[in-house]
Biopython code that builds the backbone (N, CA, C, O; Angstrom):
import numpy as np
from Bio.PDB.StructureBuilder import StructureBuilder

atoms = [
    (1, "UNK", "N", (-32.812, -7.133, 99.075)),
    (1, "UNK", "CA", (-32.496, -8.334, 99.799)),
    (1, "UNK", "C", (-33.694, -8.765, 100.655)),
    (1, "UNK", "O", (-33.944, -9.949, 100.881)),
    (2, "UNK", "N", (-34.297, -7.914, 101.040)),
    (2, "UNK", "CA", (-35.373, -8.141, 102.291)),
    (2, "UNK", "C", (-36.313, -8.176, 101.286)),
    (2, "UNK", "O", (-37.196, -8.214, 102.144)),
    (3, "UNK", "N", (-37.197, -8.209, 99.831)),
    (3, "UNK", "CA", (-38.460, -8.684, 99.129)),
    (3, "UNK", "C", (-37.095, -10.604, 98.807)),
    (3, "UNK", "O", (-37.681, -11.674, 98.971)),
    (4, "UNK", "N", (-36.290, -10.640, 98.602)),
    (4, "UNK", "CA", (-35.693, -11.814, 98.361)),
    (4, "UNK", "C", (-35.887, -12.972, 99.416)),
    (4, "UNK", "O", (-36.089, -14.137, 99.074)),
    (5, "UNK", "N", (-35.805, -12.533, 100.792)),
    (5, "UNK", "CA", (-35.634, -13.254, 101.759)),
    (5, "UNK", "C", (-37.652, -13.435, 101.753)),
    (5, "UNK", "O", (-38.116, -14.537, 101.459)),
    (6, "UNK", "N", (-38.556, -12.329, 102.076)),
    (6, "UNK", "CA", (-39.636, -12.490, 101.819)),
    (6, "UNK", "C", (-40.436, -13.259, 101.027)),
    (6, "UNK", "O", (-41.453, -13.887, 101.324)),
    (7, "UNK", "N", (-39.630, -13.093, 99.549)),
    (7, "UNK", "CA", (-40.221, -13.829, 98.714)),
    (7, "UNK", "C", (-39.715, -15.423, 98.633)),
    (7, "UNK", "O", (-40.071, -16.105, 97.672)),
    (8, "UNK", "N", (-38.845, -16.001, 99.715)),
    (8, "UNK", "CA", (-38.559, -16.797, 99.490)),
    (8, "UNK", "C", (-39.134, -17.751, 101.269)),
    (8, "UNK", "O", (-39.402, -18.903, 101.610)),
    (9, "UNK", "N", (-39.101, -17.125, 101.566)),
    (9, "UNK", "CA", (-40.527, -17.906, 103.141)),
    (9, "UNK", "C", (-41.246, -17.903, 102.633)),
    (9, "UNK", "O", (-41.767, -19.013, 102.742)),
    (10, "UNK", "N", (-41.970, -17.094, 101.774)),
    (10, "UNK", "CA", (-43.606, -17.398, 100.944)),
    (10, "UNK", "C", (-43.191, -18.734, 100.474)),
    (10, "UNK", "O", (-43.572, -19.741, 101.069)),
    (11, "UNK", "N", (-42.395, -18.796, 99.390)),
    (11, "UNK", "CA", (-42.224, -20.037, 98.580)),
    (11, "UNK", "C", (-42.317, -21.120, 99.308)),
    (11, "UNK", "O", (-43.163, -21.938, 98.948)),
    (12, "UNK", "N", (-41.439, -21.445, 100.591)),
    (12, "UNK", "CA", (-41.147, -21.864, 101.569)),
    (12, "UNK", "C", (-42.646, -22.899, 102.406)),
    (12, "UNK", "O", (-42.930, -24.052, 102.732)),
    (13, "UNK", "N", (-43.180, -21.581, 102.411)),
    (13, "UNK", "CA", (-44.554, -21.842, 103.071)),
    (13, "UNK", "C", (-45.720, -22.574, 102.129)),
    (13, "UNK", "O", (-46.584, -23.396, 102.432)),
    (14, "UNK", "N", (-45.427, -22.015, 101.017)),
    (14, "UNK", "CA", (-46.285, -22.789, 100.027)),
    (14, "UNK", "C", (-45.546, -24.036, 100.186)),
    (14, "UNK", "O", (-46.372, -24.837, 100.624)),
    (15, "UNK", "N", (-44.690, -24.476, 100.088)),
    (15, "UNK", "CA", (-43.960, -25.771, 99.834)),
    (15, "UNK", "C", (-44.564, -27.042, 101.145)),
    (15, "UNK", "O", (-44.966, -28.205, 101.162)),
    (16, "UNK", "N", (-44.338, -26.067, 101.987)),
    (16, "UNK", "CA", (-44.974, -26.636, 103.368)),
    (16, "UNK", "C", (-46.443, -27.301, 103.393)),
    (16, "UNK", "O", (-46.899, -28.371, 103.798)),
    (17, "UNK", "N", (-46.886, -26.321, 102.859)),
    (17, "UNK", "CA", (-48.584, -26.432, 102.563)),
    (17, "UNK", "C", (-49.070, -27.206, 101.850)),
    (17, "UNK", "O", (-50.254, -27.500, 102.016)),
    (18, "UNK", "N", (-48.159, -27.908, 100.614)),
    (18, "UNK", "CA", (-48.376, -28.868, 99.267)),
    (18, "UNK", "C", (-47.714, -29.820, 100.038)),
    (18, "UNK", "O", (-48.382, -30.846, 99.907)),
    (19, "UNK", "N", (-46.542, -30.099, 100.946)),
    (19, "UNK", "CA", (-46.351, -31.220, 101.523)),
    (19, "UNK", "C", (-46.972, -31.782, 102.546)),
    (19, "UNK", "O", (-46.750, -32.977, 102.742)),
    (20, "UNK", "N", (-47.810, -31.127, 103.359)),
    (20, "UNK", "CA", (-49.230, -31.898, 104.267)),
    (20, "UNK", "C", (-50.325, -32.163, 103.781)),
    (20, "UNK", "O", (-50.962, -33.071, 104.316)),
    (21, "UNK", "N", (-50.929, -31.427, 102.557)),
    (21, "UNK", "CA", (-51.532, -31.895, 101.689)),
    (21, "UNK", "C", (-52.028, -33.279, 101.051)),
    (21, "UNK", "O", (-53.028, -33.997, 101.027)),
    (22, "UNK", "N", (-50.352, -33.200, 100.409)),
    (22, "UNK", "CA", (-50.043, -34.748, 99.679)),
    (22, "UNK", "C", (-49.788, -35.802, 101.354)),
    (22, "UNK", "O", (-50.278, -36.931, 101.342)),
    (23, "UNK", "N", (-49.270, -35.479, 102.254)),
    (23, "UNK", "CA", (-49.388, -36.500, 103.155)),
    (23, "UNK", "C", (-51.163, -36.587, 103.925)),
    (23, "UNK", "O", (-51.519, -37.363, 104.812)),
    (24, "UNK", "N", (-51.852, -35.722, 103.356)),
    (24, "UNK", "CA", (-52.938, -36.183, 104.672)),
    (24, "UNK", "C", (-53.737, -36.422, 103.046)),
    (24, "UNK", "O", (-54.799, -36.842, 103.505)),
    (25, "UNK", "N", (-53.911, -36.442, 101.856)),
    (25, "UNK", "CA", (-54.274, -37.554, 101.012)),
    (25, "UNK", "C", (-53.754, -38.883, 100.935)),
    (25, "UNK", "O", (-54.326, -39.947, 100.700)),
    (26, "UNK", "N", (-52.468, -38.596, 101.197)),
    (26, "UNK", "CA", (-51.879, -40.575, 100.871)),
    (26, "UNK", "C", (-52.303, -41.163, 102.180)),
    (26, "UNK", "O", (-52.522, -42.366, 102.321)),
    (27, "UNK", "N", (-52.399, -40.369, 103.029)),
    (27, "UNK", "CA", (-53.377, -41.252, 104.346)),
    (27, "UNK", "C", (-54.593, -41.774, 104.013)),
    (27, "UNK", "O", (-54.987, -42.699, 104.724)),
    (28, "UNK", "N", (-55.164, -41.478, 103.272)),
    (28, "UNK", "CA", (-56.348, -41.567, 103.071)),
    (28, "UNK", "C", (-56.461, -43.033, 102.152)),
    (28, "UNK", "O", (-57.380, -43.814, 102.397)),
    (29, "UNK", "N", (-55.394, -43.348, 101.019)),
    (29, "UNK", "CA", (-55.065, -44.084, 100.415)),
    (29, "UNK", "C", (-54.474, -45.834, 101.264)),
    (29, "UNK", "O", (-53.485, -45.943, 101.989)),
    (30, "UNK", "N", (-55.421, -46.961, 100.872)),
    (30, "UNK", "CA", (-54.916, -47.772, 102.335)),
    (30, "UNK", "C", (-53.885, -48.588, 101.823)),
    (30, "UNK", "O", (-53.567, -49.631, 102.395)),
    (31, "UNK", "N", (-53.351, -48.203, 100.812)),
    (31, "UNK", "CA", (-52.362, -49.027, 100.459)),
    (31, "UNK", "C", (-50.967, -48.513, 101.040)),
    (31, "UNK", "O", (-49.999, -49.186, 101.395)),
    (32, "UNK", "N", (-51.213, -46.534, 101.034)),
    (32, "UNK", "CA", (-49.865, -46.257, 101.248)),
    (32, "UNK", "C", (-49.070, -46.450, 102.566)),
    (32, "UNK", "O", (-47.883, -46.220, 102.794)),
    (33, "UNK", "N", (-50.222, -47.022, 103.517)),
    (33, "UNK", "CA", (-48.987, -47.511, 105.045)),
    (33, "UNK", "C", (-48.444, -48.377, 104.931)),
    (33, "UNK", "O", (-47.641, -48.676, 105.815)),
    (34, "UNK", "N", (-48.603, -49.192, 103.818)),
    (34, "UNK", "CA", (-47.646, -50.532, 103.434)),
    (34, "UNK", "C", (-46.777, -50.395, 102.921)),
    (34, "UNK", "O", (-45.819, -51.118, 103.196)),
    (35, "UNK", "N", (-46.670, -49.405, 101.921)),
    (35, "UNK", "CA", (-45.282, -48.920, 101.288)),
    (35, "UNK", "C", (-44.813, -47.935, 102.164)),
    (35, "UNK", "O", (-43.614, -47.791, 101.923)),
    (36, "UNK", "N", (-45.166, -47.194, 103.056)),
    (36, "UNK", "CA", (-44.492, -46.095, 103.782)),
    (36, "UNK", "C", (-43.790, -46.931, 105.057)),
    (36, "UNK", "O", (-43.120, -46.229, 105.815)),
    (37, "UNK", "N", (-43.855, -48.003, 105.290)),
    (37, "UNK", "CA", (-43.433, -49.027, 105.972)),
    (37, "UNK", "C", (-41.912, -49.840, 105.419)),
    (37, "UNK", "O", (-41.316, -50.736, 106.019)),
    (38, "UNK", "N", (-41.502, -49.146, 103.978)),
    (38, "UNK", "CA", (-40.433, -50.092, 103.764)),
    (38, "UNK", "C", (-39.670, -48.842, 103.945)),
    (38, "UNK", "O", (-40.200, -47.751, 103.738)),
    (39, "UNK", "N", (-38.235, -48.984, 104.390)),
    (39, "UNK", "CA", (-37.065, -48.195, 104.774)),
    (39, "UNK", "C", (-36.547, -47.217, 103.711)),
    (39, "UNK", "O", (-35.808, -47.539, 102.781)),
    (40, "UNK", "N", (-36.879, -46.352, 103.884)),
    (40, "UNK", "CA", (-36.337, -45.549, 102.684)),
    (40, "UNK", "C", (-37.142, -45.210, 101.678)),
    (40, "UNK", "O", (-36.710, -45.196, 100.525)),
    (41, "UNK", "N", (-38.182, -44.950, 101.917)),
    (41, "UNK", "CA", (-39.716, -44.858, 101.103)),
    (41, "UNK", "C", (-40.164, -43.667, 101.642)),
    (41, "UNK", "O", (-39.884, -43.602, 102.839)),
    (42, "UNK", "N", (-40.702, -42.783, 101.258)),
    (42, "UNK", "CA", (-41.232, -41.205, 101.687)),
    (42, "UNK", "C", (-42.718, -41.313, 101.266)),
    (42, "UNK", "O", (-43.340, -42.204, 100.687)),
    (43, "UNK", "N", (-43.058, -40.160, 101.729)),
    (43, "UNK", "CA", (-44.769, -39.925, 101.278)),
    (43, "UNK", "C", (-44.446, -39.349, 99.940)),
    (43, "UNK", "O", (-44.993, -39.834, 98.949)),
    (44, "UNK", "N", (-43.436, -38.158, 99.798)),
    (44, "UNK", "CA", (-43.545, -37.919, 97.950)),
    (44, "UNK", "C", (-43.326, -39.302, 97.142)),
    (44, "UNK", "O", (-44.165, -39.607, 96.295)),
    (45, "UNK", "N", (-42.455, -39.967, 97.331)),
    (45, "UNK", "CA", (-42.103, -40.854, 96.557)),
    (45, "UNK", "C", (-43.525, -41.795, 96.019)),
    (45, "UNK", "O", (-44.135, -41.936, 94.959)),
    (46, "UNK", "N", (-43.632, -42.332, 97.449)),
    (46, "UNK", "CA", (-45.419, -43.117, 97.616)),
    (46, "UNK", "C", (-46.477, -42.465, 96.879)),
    (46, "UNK", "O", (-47.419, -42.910, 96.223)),
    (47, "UNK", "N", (-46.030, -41.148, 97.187)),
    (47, "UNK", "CA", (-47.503, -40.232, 96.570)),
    (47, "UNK", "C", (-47.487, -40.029, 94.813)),
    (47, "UNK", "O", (-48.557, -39.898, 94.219)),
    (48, "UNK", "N", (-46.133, -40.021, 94.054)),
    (48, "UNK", "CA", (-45.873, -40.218, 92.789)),
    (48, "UNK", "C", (-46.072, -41.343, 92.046)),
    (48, "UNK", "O", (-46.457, -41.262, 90.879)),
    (49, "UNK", "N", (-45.709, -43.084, 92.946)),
    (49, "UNK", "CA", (-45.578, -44.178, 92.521)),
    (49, "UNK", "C", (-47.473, -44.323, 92.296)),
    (49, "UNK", "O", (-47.968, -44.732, 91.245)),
    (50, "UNK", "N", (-48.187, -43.950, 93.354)),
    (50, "UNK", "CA", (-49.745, -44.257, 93.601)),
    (50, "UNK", "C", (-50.226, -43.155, 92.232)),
    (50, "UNK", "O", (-50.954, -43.631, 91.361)),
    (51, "UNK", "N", (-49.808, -41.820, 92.134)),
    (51, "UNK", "CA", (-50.909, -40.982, 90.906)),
    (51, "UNK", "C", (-50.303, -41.707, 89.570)),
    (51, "UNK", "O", (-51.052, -41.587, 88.600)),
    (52, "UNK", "N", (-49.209, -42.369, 89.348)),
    (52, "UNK", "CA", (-48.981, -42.926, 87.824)),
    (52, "UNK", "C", (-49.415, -44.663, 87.967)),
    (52, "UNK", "O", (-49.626, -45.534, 87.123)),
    (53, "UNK", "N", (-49.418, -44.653, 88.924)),
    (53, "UNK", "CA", (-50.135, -46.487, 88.606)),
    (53, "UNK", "C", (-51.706, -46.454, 88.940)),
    (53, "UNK", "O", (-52.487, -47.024, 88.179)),
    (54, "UNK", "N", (-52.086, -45.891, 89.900)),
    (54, "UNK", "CA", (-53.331, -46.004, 90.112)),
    (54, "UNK", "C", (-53.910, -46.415, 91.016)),
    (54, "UNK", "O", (-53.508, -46.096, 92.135)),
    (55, "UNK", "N", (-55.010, -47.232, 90.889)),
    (55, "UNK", "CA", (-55.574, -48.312, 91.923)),
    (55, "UNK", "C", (-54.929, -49.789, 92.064)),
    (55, "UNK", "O", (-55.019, -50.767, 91.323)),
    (56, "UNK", "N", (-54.310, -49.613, 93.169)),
    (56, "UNK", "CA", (-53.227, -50.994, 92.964)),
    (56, "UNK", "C", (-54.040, -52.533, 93.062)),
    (56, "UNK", "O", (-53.536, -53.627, 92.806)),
    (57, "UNK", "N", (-55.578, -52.230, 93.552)),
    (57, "UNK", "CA", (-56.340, -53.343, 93.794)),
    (57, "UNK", "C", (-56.722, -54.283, 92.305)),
    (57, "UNK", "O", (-56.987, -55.485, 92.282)),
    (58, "UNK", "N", (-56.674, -53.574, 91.407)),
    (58, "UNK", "CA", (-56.986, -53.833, 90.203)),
    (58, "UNK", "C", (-55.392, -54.863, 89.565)),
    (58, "UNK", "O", (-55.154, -55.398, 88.483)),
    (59, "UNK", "N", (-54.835, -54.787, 90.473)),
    (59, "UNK", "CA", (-53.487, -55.301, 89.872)),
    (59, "UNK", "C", (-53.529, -56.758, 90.373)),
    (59, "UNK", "O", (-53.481, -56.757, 91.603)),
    (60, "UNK", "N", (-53.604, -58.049, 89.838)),
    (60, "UNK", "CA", (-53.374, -59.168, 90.361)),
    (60, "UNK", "C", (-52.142, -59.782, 91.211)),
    (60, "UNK", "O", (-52.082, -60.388, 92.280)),
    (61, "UNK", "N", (-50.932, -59.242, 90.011)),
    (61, "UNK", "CA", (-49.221, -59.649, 90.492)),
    (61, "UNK", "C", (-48.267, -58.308, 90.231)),
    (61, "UNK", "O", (-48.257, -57.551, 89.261)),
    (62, "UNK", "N", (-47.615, -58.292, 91.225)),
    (62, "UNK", "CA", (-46.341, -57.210, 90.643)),
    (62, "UNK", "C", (-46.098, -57.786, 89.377)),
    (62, "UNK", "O", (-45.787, -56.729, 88.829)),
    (63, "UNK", "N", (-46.020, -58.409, 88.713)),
    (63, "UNK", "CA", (-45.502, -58.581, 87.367)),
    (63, "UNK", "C", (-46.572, -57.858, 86.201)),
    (63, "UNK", "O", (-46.186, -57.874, 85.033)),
    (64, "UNK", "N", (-47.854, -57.256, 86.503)),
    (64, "UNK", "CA", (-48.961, -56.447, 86.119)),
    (64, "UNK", "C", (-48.275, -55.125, 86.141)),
    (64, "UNK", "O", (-48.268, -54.248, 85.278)),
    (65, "UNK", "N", (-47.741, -55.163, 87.227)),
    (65, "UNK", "CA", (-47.043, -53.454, 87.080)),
    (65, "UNK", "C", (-45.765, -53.286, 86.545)),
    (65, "UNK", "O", (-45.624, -52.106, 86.226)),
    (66, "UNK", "N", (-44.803, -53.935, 86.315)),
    (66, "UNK", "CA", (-43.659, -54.078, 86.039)),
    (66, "UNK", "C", (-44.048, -53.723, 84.261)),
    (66, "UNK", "O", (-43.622, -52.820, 83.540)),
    (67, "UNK", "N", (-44.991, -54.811, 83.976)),
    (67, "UNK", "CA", (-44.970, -54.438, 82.171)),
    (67, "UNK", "C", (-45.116, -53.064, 81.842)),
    (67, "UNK", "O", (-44.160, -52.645, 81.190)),
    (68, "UNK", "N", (-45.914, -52.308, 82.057)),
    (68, "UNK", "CA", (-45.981, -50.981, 81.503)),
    (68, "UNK", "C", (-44.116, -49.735, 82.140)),
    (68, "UNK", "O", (-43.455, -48.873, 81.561)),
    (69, "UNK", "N", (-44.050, -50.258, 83.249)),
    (69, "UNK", "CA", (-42.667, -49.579, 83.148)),
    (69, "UNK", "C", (-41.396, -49.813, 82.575)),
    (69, "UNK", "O", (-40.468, -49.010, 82.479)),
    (70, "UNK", "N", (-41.471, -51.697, 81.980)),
    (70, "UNK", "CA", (-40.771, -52.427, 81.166)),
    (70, "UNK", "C", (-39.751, -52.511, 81.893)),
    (70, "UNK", "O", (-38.846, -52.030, 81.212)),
    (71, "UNK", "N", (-39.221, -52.928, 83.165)),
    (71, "UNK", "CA", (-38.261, -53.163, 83.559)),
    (71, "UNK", "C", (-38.243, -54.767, 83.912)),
    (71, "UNK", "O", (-39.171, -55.531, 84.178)),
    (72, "UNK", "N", (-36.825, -54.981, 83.812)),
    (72, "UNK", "CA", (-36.593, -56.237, 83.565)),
    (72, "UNK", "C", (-35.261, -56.512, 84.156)),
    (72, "UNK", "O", (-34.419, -55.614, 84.158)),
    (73, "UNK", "N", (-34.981, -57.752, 84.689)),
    (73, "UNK", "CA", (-33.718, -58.159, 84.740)),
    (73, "UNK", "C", (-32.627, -58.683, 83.872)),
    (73, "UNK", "O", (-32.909, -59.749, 83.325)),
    (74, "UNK", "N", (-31.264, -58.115, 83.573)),
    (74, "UNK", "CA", (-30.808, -58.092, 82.489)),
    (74, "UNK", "C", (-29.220, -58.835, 83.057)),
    (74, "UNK", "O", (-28.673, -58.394, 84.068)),
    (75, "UNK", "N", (-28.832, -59.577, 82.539)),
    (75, "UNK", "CA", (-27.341, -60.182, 82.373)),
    (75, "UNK", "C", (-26.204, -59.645, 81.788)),
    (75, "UNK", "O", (-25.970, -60.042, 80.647)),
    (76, "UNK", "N", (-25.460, -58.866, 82.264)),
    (76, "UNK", "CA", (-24.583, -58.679, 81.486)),
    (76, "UNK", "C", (-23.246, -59.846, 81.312)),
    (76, "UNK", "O", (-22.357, -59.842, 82.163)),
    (77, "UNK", "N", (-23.217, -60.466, 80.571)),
    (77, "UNK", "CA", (-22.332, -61.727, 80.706)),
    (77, "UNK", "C", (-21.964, -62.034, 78.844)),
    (77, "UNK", "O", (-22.693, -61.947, 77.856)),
    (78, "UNK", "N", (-20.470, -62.418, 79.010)),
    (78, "UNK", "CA", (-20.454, -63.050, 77.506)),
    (78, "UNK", "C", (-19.454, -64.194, 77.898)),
    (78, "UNK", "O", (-18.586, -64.038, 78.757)),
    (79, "UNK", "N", (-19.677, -65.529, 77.096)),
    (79, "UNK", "CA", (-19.015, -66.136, 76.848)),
    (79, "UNK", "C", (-19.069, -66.890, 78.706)),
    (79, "UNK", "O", (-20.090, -67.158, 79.339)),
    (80, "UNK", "N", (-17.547, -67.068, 79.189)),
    (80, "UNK", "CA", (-17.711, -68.228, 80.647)),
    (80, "UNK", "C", (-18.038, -66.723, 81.614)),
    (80, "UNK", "O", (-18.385, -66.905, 82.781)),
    (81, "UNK", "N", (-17.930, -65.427, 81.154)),
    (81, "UNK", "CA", (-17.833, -64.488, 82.053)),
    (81, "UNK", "C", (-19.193, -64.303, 82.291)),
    (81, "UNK", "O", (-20.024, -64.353, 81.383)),
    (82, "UNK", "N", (-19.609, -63.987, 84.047)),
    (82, "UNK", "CA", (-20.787, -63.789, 84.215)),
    (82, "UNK", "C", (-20.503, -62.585, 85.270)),
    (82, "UNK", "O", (-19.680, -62.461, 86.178)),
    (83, "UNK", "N", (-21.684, -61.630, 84.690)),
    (83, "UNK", "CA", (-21.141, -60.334, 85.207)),
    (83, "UNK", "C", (-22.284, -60.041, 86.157)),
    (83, "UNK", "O", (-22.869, -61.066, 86.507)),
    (84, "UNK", "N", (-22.907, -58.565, 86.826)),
    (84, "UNK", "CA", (-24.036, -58.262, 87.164)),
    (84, "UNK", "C", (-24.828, -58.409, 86.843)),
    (84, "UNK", "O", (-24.884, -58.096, 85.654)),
    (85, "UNK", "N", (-26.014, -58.906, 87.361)),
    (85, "UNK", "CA", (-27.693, -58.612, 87.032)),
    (85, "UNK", "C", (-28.144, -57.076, 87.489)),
    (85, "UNK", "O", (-28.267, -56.597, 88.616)),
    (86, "UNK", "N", (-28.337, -56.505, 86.200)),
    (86, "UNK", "CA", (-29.236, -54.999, 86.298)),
    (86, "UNK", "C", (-30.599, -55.347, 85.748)),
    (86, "UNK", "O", (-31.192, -56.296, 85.235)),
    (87, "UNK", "N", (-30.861, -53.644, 86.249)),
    (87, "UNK", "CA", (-32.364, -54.235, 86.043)),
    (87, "UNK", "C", (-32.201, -52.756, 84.501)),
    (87, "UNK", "O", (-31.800, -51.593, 84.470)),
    (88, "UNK", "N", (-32.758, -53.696, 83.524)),
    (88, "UNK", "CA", (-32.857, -52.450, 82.440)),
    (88, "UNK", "C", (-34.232, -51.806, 82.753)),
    (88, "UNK", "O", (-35.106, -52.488, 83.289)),
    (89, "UNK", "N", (-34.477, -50.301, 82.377)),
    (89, "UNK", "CA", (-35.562, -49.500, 82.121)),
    (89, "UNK", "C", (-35.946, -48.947, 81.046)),
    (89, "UNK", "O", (-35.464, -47.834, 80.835)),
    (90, "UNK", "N", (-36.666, -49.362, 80.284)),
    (90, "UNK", "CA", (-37.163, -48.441, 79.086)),
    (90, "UNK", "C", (-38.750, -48.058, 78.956)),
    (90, "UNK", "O", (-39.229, -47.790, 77.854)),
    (91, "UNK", "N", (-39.375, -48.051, 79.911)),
    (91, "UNK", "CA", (-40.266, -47.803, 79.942)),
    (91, "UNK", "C", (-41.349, -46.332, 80.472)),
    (91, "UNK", "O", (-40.825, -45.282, 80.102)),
    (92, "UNK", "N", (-42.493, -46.145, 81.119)),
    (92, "UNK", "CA", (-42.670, -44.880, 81.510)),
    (92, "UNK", "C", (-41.487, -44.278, 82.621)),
    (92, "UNK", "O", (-41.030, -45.002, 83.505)),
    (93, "UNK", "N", (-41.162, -43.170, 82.476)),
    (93, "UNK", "CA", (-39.977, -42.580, 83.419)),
    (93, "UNK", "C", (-40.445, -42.108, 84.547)),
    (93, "UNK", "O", (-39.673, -41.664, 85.397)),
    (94, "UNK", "N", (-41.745, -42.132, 84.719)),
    (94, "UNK", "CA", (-42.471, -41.206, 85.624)),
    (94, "UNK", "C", (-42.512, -42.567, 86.781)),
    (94, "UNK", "O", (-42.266, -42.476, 87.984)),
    (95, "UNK", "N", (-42.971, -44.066, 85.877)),
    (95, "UNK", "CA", (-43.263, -45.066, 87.120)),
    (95, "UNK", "C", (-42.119, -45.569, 87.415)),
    (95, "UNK", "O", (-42.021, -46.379, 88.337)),
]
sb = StructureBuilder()
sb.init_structure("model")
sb.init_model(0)
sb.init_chain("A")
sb.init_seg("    ")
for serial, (resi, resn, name, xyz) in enumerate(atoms, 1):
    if name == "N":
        sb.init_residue(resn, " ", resi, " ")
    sb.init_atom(name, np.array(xyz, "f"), 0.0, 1.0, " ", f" {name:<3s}", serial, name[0])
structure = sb.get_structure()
């Protein structure tokens, strides 16, 4: 029980160590105080969205980034019935 509990503060501590890490790189990044600024936005999250898209300067319109993750707004409606707008995803799972 006591190498269990041990071996699991190590883990613990490593975890710690990879999460100041990734926050004192996305500092470094000047885009990410703009997204770490919307409610409900984290540094992992920020720090995943920034290593699969990239350099966001290179991007003219959100609609530049949207194509490669292929999401889109979708209707579900037939006939006089008009139902929700979702957004479909078929694109990279990672962005």
């Amino acid at each position: 029980m006591k190498r269990l509990f041990a071996d699991y503060e190590y883990k613990m501590a490593q975890l710690e160590f990879v999460k100041e890490e990734i926050e004192s790189l996305c500092k470094k990044i000047p885009e990410s105080d703009q997204m770490l600024a919307i409610k409900g936005i984290g540094v992992i999250t920020v720090a995943g969205f920034l290593a699969e898209v990239g350099d966001m300067r290179r991007f003219e319109s959100p609609r530049q980034i949207q194509k490669p993750a292929e999401l889109s707004l979708r209707e579900n409606s037939s006939g006089k019935h008009k139902r929700q707008t979702i957004i479909s995803k078929r694109g990279r799972n990672e962005l």
